[in-house]
C-alpha positions in Angstrom: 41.1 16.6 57.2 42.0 19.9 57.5 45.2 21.0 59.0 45.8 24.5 60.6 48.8 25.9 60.9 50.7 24.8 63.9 53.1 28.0 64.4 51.3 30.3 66.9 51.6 34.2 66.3 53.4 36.2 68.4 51.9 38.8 70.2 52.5 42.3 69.7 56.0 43.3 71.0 56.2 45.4 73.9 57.3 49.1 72.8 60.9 49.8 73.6 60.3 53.8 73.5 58.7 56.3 75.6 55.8 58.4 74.2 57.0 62.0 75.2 53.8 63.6 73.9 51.8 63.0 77.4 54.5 64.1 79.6 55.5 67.3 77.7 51.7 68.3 78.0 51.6 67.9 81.5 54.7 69.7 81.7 53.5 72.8 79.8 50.2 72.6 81.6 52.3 73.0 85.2 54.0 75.3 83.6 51.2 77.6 82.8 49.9 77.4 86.1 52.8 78.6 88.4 52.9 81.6 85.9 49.5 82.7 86.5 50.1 82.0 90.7 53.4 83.4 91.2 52.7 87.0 90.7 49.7 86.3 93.2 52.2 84.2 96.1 54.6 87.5 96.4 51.8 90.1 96.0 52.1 91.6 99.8 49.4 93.2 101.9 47.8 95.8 100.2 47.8 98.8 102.3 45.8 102.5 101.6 48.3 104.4 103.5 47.4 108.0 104.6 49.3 110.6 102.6 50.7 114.0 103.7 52.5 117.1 102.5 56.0 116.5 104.1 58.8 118.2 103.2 61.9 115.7 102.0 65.2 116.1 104.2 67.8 117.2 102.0 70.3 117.7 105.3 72.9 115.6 105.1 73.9 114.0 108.2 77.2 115.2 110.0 80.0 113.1 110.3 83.6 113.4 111.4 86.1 111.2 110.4 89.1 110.4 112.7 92.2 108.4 111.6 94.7 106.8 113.9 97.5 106.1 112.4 100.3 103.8 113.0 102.8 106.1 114.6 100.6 106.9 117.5 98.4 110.3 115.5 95.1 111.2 115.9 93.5 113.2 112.7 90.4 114.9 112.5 88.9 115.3 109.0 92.8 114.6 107.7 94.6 117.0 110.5 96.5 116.6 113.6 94.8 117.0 116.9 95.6 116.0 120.6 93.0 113.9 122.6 91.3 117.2 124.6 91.0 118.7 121.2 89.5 115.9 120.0 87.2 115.8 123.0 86.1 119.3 122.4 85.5 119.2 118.9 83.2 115.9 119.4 81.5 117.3 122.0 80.0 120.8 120.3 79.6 118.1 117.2 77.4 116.0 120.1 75.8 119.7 120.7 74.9 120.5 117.2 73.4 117.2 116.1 72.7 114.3 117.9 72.9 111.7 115.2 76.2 112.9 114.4 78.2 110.0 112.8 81.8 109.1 113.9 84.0 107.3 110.6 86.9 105.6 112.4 89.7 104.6 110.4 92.6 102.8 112.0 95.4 101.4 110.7 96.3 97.3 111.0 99.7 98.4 113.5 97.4 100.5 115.8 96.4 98.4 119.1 93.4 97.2 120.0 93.3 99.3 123.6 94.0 102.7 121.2 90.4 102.4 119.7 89.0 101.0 122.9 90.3 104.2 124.5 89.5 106.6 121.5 85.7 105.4 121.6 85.5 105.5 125.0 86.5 109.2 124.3 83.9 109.4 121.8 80.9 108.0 123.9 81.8 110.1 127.0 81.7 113.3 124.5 78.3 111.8 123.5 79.0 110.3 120.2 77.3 106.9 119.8 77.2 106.3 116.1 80.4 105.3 115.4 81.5 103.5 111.6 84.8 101.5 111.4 85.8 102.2 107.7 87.5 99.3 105.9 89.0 98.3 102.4 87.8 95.5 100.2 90.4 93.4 100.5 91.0 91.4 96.7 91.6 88.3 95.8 90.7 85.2 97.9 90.7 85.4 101.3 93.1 83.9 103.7 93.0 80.5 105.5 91.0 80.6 108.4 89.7 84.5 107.4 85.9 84.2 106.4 82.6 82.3 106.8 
């Protein structure tokens, strides 16, 4: 009588590691492709616009730049003047060009109704465009200060 043996073989082990060879292919595969479609996705409409011999504007637009400062003077382009000098000045700058730009700088002590009334000055002289002119202020902001 013949007699096997009565230990059974294990089976083959289940693998304890991942093959990384499949995954990095599809990897570089998706890779490939979004580098071949994004130049396309931000190409934007292609347009055959008309072309004509214009002349570039090398004017310079005209500003004025008025300070108020914290004792209570108004400066125009760094010298003293009184409000109807001010009004006169803005208006024949009003006259001359209509785009004329107005760079306000104010000082933190000046009140709030001092520029209220010195634009209102401006806009009735016809001055529309008018720039508040700030520093950066460095370092971090304060609490509360900011988005």
């Amino acid at each position: 009588m013949a007699f096997g043996r009565l230990e059974r073989r294990q089976g083959a082990q289940p693998m304890s590691e991942i093959n990384m060879t499949p995954l990095i292919d599809v990897m570089l595969v998706l890779l490939v492709i979004f580098m071949l479609t994004a130049p396309l996705m931000t190409s934007s409409l292609k347009l055959n616009l008309p072309k004509a011999d214009a002349k570039q504007s090398d004017a310079t637009p005209h500003s004025l730049m008025i300070s108020l400062s914290a004792d209570g003077q108004t400066y125009l382009n760094d010298s003293v003047v009184t409000a109807p000098g001010l009004v006169a000045q803005a208006k024949e700058a009003a006259r001359q060009s209509a785009d004329t730009e107005v760079q306000l700088r104010a000082d933190e002590a000046v009140s709030y109704g001092r520029v209220a009334e010195l634009i209102g000055l401006l806009q009735q002289a016809g001055l529309s465009r008018i720039a508040f002119v700030t520093e950066a202020k460095v370092g971090v902001p304060e609490k509360g200060v900011g988005p």
